[in-house]
N, C-alpha and C positions, 0 to 999 in steps of 0.2 A: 523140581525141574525149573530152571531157570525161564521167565518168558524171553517174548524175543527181544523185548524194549531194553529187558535189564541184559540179555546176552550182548546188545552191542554196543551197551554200557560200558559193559566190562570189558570189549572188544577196544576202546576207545581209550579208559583205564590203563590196560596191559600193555599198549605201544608208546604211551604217554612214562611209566614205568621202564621198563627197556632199553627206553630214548635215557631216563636220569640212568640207570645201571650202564652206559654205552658210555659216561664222562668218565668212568673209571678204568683205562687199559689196560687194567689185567682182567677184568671183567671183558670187557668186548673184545679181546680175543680170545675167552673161552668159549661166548655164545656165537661168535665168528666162525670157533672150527669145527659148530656141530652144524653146517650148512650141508645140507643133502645127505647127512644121516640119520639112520635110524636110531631111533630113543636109546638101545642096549650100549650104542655108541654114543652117548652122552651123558656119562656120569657126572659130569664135571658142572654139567648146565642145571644139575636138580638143584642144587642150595639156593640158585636165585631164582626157577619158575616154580619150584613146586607148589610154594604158597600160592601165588597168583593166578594159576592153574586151578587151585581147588574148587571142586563145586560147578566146574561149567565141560568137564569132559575134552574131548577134542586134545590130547594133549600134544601128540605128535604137529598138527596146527599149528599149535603157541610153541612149541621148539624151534617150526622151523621160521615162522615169523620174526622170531626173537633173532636166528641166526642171519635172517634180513635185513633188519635194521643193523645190527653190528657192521653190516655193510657200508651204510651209510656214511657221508665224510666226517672226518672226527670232527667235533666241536675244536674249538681254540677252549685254552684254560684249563687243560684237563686237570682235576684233582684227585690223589690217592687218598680219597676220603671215604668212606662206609657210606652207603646210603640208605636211607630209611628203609623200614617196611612196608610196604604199601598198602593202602588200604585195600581189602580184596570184599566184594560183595554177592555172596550164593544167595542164591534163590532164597533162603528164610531169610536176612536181614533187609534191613530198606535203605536203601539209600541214601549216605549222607545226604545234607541238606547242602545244594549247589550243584549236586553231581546227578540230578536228575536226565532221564535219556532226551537225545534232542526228537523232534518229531519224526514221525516215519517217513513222511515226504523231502525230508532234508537228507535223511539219509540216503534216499533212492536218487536221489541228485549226486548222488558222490560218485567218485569215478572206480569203477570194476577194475578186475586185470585187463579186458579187452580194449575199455576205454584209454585207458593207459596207453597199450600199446599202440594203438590208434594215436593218439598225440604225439607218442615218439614219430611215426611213420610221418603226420602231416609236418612236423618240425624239424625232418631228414628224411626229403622227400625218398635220396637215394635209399635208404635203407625199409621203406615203404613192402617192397618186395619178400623181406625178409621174417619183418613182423606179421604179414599174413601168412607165411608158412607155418612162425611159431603159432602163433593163436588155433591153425588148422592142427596142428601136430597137438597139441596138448589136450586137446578136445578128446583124443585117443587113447590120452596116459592113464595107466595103471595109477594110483595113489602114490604109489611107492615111486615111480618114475618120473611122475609129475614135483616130488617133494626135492628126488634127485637134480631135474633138471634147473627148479627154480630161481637158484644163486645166481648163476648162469645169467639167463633171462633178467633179472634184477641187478648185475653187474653192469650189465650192454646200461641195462636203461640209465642208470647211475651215472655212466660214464657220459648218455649223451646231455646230465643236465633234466633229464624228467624225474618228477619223485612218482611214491609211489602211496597210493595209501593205505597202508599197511593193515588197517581195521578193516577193512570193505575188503581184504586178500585175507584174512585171518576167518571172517566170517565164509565165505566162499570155501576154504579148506577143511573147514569144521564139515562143513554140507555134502563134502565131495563121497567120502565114504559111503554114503546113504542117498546123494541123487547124483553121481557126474553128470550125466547126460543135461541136466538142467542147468547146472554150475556153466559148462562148455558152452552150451546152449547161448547165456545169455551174453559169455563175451563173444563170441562170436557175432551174436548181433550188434554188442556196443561196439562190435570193431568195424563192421562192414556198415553200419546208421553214420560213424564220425569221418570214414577212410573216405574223400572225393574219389568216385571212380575213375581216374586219370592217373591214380596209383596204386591202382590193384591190376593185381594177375588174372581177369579174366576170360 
């Protein structure tokens, strides 16, 4: 079993990964059109996450983060080139030397889904309204609906110019299976801590 140091490691790894697999366009529009489906609907995605997937579980997670990033604006340069295999690191190997996890406190400084959404809101103030419905609404979803609704959600944000960070949403969806309530929990607070109350629905 993976600790938590080296799961967001790997978490860190896997989007870094994804992002070189997303220069190659037929690649990124395979992992593109498994967005908001389920695993049995994406045969096509296993040749490039199976490897990287192995050893840390959570697989539907790493699907659909993978089918998030392919969101993302294409690079300029694209090359129909192969791209390597990636180094992948389960629980029994150590960690190349470099690729040590950053500290815990750095990590917790990074931005959740809520935070996220919270910065779209204060950076369009009009749409402020809108991003607290989502963030209230998802707190409610099913797994399955939540993985549904996410494209969606990460399209808008894409569009207005916010990224997103994909390993701090990757870790959070591993989690959701086995705690929602805390997962919801806490964007709910990074979103209502960041949102000035002169743009919320109170």
């Amino acid at each position: 079993m993976p600790s938590r140091d080296e799961r967001r490691s790997h978490y860190d790894d896997f989007v870094a990964h994804v992002r070189t697999l997303c220069h190659i366009p037929r690649i990124r529009s395979r992992l593109e059109n498994g967005r908001g489906q389920p695993l049995t609907e994406c045969p096509r995605m296993d040749a490039y996450l199976v490897k990287p997937c192995q050893g840390f579980g959570a697989r539907r997670a790493h699907y659909t983060i993978a089918s998030l990033i392919a969101l993302e604006r294409p690079v300029p340069n694209w090359t129909e080139t192969t791209p390597s295999t990636p180094p992948t690191h389960p629980a029994t190997d150590n960690p190349p030397k470099g690729a040590e996890p950053p500290p815990p406190d750095s990590w917790a400084r990074r931005p959740n889904l809520g935070r996220i959404l919270a910065d779209a809101a204060r950076a369009h103030p009009r749409t402020a309204a809108g991003w607290q419905r989502e963030v209230e609404v998802m707190g409610v979803l099913s797994a399955d609906l939540l993985h549904t609704r996410l494209p969606h959600t990460v399209q808008r944000l894409l569009h207005l110019g916010v990224a997103c960070d994909f390993a701090v949403l990757l870790e959070d969806l591993a989690q959701w299976d086995f705690d929602p309530l805390d997962v919801a929990g806490r964007w709910r607070h990074a979103f209502y801590l960041t949102v000035p109350d002169t743009l919320l629905e109170l």
